[in-house]
N, CA, C and O atoms as CSV, one atom per row, in Angstrom:
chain,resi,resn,atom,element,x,y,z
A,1,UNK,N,N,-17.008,-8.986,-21.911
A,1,UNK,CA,C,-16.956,-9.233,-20.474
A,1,UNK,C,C,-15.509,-9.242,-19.968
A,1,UNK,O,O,-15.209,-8.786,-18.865
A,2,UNK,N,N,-14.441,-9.891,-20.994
A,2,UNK,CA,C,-13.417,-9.705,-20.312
A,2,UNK,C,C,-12.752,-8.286,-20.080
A,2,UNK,O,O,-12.399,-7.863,-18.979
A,3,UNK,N,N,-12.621,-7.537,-21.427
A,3,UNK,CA,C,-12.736,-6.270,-21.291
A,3,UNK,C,C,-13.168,-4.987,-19.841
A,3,UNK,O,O,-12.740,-3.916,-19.410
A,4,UNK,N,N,-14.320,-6.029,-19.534
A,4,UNK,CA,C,-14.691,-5.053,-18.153
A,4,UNK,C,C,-13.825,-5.311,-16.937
A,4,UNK,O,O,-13.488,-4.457,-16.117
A,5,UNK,N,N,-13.454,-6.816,-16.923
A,5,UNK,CA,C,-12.957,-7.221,-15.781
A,5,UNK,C,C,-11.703,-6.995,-15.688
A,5,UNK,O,O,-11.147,-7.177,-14.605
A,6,UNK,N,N,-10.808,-6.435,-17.091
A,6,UNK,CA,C,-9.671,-6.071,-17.198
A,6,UNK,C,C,-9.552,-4.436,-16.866
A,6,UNK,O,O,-8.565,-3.755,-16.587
A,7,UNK,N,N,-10.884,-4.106,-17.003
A,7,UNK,CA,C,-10.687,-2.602,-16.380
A,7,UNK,C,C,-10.853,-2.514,-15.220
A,7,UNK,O,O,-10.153,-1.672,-14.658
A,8,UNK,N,N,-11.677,-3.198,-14.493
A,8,UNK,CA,C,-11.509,-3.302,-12.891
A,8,UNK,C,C,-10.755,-3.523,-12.443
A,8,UNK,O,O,-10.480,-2.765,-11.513
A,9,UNK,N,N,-9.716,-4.802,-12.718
A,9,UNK,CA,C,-8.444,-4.908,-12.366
A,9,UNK,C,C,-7.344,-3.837,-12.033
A,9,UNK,O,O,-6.486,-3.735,-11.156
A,10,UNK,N,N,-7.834,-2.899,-13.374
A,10,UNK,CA,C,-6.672,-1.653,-13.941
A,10,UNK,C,C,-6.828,-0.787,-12.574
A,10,UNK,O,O,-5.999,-0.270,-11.824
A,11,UNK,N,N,-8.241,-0.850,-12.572
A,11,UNK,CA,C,-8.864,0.426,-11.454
A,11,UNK,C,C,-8.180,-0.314,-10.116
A,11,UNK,O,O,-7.348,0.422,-9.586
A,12,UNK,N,N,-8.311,-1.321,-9.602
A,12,UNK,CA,C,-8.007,-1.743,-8.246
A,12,UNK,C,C,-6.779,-1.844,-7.877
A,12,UNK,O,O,-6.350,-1.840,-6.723
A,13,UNK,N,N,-5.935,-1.976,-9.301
A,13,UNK,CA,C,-4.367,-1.945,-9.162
A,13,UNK,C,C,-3.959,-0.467,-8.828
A,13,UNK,O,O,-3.340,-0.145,-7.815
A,14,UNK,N,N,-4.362,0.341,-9.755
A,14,UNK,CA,C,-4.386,1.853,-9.416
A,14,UNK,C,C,-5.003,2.044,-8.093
A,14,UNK,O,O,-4.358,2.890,-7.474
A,15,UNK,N,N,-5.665,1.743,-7.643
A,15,UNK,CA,C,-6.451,2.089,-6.381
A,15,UNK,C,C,-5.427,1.878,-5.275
A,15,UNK,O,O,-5.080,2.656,-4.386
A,16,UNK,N,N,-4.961,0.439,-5.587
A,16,UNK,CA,C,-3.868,-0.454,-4.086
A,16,UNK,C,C,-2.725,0.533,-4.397
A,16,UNK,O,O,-2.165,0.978,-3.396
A,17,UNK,N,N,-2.200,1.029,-5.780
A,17,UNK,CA,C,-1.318,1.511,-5.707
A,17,UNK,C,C,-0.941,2.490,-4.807
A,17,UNK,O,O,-0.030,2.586,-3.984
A,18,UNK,N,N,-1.908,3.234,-5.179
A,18,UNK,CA,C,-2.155,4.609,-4.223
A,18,UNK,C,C,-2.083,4.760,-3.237
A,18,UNK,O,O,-1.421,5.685,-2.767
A,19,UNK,N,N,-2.761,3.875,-2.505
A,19,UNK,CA,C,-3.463,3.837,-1.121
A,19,UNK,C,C,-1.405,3.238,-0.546
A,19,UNK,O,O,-0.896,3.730,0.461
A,20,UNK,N,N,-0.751,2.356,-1.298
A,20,UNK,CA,C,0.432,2.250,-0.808
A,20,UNK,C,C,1.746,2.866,-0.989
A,20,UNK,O,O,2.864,2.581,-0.557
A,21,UNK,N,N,1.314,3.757,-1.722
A,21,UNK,CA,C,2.191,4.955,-1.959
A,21,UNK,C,C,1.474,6.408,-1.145
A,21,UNK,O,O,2.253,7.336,-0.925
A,22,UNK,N,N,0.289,6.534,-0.800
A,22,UNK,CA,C,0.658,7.244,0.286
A,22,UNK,C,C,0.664,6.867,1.655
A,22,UNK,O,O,1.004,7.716,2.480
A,23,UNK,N,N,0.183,5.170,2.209
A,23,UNK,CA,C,0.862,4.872,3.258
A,23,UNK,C,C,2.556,4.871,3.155
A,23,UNK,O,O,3.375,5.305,3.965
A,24,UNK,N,N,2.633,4.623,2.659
A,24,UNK,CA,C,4.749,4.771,3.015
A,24,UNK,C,C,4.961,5.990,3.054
A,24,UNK,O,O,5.674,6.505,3.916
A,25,UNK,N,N,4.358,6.652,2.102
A,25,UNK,CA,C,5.165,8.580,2.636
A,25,UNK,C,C,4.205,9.047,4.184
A,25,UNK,O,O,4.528,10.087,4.758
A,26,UNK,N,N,3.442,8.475,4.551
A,26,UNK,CA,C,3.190,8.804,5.680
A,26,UNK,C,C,3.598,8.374,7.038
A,26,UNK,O,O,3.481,8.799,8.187
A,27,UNK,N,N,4.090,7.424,6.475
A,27,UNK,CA,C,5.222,6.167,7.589
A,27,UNK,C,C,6.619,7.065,7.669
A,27,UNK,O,O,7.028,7.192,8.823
A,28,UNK,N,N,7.182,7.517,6.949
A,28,UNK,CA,C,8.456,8.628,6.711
A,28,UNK,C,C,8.355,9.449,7.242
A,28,UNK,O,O,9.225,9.907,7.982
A,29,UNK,N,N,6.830,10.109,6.974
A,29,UNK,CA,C,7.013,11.458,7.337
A,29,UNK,C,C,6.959,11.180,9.112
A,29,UNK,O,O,7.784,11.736,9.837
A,30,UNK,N,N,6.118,10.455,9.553
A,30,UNK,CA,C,6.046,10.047,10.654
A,30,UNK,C,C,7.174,10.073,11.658
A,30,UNK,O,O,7.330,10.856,12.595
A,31,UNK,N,N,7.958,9.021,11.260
A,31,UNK,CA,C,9.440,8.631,11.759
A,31,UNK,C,C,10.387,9.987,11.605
A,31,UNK,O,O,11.034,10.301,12.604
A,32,UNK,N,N,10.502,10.768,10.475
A,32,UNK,CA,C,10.839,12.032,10.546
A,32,UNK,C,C,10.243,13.116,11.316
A,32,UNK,O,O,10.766,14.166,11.690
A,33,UNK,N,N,9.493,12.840,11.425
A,33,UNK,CA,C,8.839,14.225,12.685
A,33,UNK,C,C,8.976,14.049,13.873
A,33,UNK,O,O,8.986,14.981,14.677
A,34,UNK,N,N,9.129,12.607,14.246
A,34,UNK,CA,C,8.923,12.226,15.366
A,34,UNK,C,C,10.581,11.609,15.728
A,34,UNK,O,O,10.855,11.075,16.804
A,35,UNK,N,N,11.438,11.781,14.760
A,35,UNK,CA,C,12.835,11.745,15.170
A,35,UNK,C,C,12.957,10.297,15.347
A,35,UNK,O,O,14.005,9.874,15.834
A,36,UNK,N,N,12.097,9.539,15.043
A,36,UNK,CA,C,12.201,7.914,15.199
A,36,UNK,C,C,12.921,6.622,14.323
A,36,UNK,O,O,13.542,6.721,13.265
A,37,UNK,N,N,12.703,5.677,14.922
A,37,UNK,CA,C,13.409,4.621,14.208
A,37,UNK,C,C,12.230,3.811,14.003
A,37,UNK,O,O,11.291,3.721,14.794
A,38,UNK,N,N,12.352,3.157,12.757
A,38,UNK,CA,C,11.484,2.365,12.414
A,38,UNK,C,C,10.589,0.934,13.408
A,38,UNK,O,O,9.656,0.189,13.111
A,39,UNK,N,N,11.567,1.099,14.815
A,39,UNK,CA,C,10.250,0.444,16.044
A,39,UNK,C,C,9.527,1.197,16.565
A,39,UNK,O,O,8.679,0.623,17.249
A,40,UNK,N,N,9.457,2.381,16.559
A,40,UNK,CA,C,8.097,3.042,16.999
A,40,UNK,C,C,6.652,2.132,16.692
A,40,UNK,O,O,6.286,1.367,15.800
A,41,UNK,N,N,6.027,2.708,18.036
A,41,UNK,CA,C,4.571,1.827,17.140
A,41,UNK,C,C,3.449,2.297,15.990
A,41,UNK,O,O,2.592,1.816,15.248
A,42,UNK,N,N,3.989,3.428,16.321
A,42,UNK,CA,C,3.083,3.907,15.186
A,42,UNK,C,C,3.489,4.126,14.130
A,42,UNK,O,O,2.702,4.643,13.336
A,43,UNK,N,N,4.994,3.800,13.646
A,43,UNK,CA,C,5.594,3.625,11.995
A,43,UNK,C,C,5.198,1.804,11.965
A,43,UNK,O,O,4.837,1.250,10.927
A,44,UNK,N,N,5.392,0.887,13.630
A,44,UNK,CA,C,5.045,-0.117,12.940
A,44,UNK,C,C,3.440,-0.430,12.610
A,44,UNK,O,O,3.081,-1.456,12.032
A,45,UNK,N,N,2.999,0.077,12.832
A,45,UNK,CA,C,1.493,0.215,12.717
A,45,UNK,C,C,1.212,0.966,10.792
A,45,UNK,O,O,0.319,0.916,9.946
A,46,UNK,N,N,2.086,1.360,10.874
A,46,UNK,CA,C,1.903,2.013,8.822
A,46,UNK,C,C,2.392,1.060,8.494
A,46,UNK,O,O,1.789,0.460,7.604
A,47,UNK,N,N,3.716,0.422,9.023
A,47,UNK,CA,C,4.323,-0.540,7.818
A,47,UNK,C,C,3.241,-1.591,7.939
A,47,UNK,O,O,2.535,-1.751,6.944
A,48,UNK,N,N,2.981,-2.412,9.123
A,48,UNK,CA,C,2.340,-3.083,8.871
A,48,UNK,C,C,1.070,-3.142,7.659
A,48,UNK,O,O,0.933,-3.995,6.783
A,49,UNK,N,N,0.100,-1.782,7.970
A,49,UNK,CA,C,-0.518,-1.315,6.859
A,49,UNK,C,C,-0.039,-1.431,5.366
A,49,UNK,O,O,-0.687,-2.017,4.499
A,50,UNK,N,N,1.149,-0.815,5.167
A,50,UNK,CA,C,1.690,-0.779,3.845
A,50,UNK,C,C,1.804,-2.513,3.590
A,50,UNK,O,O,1.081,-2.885,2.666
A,51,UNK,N,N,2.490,-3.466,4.177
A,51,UNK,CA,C,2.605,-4.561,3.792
A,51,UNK,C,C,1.341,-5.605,3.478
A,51,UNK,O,O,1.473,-6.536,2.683
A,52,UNK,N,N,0.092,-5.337,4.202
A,52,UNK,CA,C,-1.347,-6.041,4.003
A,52,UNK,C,C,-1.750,-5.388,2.279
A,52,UNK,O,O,-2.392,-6.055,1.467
A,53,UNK,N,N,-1.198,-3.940,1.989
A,53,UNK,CA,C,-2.480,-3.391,0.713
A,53,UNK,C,C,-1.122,-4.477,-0.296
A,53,UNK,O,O,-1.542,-5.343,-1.065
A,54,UNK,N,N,0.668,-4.215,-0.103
A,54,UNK,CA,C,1.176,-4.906,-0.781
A,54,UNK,C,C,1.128,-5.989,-0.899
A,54,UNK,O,O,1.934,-6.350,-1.756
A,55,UNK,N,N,0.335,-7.142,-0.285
A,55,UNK,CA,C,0.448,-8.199,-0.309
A,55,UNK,C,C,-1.302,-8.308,-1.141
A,55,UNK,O,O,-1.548,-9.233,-1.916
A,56,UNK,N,N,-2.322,-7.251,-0.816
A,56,UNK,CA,C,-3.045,-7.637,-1.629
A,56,UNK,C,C,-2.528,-7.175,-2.871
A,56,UNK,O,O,-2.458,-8.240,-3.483
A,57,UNK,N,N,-2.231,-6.536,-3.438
A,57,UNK,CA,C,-1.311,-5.698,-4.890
A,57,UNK,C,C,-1.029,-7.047,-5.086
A,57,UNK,O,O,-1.736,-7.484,-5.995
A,58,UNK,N,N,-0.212,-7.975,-4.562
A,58,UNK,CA,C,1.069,-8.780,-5.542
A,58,UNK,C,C,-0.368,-9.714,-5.636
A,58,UNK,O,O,-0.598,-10.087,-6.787
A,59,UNK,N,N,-1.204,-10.079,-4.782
A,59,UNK,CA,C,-2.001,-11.228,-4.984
A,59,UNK,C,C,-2.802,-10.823,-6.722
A,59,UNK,O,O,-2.926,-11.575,-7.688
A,60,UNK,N,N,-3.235,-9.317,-6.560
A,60,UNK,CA,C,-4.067,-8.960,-7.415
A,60,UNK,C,C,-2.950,-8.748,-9.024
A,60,UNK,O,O,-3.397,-8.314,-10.086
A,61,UNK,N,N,-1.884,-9.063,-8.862
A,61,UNK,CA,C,-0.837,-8.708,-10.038
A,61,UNK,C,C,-1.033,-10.148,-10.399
A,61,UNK,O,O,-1.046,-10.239,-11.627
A,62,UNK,N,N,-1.203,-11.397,-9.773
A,62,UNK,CA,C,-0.975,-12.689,-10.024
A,62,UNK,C,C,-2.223,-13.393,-10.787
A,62,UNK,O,O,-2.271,-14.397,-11.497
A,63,UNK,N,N,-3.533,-12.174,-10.222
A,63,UNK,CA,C,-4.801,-12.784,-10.893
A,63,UNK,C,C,-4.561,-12.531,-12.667
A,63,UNK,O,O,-5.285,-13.109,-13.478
A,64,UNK,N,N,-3.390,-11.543,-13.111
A,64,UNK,CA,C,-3.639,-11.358,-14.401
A,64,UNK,C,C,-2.938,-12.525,-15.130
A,64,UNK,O,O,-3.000,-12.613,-16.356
């Protein structure tokens, strides 16, 4: 049983990873296309995004 729950973990860490590695390159590319500075609302609208999956990531790094 622990075995399984250590692979779910693996999977959800991989999962948050992802999902916050391609919100930030889409926050970049954003601000780069759009010639912006990081107050735009719609880079703050990714970061914000990026910072909720990282804050679940660090919560889910702490369950191990």
């Amino acid at each position: 049983m622990v075995g399984v729950k250590m692979n779910l973990n693996l999977e959800k860490e991989k999962e948050l990873w992802n999902k916050i590695r391609l919100v930030r390159e889409e926050m970049v590319q954003v601000a780069l296309n759009k010639n912006l500075n990081f107050l735009d609302d719609e880079v703050l609208s990714l970061s914000q995004e990026l910072n909720k999956l990282l804050n679940e990531y660090e919560k889910l790094l702490h369950e191990k």
